[in-house]
Backbone bond lengths (Angstrom), bond angles and torsions (degrees), N, CA, C in turn:
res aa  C-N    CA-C-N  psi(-1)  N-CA   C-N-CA  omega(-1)  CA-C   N-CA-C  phi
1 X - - - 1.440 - - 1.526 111.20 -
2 X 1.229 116.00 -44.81 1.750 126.03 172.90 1.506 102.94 -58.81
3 X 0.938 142.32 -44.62 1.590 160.36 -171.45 1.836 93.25 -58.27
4 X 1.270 107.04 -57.26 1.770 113.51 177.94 0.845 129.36 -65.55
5 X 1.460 108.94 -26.91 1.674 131.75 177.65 1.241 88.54 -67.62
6 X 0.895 118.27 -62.86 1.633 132.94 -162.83 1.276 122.45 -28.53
7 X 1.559 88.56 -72.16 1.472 111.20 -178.71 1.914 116.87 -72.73
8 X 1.351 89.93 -16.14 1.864 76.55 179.08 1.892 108.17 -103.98
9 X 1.446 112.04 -2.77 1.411 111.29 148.94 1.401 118.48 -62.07
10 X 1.522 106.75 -44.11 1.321 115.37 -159.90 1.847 107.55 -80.38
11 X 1.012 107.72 -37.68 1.387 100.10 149.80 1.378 148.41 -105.60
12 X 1.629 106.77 34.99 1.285 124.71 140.86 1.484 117.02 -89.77
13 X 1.231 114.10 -28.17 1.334 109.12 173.50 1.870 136.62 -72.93
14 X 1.499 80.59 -10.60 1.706 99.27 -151.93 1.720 88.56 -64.20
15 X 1.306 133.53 -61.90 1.588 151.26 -166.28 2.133 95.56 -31.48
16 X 1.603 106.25 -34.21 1.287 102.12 -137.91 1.520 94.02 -85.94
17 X 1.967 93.39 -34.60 1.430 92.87 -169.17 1.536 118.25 -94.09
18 X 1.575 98.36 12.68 1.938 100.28 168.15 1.334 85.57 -104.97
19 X 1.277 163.30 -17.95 1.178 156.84 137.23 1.318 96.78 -19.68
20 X 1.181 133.64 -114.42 1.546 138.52 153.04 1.237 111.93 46.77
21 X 1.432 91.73 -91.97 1.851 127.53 -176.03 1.723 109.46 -33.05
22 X 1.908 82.09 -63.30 1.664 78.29 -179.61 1.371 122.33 -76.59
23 X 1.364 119.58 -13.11 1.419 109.79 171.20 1.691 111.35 -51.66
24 X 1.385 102.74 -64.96 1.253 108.25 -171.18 1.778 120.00 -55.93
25 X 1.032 102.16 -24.28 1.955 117.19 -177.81 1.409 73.24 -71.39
26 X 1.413 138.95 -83.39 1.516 135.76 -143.87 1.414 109.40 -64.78
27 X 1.644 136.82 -32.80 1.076 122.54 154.41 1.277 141.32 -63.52
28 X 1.697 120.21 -26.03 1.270 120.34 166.52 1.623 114.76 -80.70
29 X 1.214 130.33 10.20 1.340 126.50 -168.91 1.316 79.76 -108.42
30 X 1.531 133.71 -57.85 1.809 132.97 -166.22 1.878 101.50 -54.08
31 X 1.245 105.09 -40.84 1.113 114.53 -177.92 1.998 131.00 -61.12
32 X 1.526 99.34 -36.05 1.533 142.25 158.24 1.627 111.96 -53.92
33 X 1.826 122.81 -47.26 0.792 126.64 179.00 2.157 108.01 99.57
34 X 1.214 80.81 0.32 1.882 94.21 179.37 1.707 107.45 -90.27
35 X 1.230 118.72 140.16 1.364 97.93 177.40 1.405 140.50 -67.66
36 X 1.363 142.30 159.47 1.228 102.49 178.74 1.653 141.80 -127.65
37 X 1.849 96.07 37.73 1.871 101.74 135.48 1.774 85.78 75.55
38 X 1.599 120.48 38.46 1.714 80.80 163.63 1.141 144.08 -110.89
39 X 1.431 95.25 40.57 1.560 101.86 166.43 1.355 116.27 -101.34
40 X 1.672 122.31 -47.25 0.922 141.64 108.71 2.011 109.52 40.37
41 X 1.146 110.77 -93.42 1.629 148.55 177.17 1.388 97.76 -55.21
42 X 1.736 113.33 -52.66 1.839 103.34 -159.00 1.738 94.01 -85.16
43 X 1.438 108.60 -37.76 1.347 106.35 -157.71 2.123 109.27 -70.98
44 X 1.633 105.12 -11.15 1.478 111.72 164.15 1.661 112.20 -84.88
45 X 1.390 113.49 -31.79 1.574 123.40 -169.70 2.126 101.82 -77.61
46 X 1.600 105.02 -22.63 1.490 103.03 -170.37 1.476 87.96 -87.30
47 X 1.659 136.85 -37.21 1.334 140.66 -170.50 1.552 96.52 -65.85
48 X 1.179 132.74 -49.10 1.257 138.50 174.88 1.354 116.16 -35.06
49 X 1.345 105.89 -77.88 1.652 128.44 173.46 1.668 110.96 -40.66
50 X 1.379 120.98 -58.97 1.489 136.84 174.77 1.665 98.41 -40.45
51 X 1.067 105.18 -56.99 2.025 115.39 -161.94 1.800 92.05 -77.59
52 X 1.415 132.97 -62.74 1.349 109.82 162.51 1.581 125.98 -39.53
53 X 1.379 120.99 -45.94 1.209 117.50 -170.68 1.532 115.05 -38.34
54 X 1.753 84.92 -59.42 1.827 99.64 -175.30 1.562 116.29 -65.64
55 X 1.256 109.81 -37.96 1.262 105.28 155.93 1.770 125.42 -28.90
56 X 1.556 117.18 -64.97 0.934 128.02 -144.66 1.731 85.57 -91.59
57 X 1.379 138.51 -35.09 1.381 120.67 176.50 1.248 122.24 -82.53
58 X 1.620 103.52 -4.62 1.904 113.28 163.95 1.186 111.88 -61.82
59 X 1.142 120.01 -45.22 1.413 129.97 173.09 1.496 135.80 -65.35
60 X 1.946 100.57 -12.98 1.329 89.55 -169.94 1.384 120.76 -109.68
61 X 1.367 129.34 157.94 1.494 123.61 -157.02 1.664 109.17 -50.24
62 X 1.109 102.00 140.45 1.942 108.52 160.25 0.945 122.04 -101.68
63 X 1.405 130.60 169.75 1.496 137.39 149.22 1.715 97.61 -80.70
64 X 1.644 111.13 132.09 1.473 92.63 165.79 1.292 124.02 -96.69
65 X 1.663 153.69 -170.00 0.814 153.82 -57.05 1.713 96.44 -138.73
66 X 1.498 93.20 -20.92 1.625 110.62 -155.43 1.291 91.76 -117.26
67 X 1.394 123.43 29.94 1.738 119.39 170.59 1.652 84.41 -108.20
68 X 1.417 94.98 143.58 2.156 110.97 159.10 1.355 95.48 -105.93
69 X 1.327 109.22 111.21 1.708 112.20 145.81 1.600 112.48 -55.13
70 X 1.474 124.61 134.42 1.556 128.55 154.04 1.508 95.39 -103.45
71 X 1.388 104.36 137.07 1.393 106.49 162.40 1.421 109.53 -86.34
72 X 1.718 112.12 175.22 1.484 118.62 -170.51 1.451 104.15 -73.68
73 X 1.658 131.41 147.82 1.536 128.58 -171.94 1.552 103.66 -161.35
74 X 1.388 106.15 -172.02 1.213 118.90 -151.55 1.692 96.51 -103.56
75 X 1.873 148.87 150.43 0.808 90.89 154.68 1.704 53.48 -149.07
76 X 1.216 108.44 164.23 1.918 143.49 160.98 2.313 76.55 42.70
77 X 1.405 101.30 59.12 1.318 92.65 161.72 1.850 120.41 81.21
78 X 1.422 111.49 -26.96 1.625 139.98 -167.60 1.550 99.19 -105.74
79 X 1.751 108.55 130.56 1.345 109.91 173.49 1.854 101.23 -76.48
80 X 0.894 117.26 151.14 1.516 129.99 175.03 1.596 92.03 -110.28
81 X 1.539 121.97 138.92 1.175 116.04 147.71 1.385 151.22 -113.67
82 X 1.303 133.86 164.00 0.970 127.11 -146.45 1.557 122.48 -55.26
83 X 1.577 133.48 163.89 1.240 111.72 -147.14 1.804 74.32 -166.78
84 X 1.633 94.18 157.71 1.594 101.01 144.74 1.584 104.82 -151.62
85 X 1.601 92.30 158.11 1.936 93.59 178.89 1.327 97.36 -160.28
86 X 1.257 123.09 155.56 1.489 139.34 -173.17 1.358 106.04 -34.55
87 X 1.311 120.91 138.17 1.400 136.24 151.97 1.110 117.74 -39.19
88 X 1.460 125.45 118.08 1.394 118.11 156.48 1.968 120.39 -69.34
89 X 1.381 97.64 146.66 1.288 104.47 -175.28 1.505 106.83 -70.84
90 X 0.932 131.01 106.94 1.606 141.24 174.43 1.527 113.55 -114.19
């Protein structure tokens, strides 16, 4: 459960602190007299993020193959919500 916590702080946080990063990369380069590239910077920092992303949902648990999702529905008036449970053999 700490592990989940974890990870969905940790990727709420991630945006703020490459935010950060590149601020500071883009001020010491203006500062340097070099230009400072920001498309350049975001369009490697969004390739970055993309390749972690997948990373991080490669990793994360599934239902396998033989779970039925029900979506959430109506039933005798009462929403039921959404659920999954083994496939029936059909």
């Amino acid at each position: 459960m700490v592990a989940l916590i974890l990870l969905r702080v940790l990727l709420f946080l991630t945006p703020f602190v490459l935010f950060l990063v590149y601020v500071r990369v883009a001020r010491r380069r203006a500062e340097s007299g070099r230009p400072v590239m920001p498309m350049a910077l975001l369009t490697i920092a969004g390739l970055v993020l993309v390749l972690l992303s997948f990373l991080v949902l490669g990793f994360q648990p599934r239902h396998g193959i033989d779970v039925e999702y029900i979506p959430p529905h109506m039933e005798n008036g009462k929403l039921v919500p959404a659920q999954t449970r083994p496939k029936s053999s059909d």
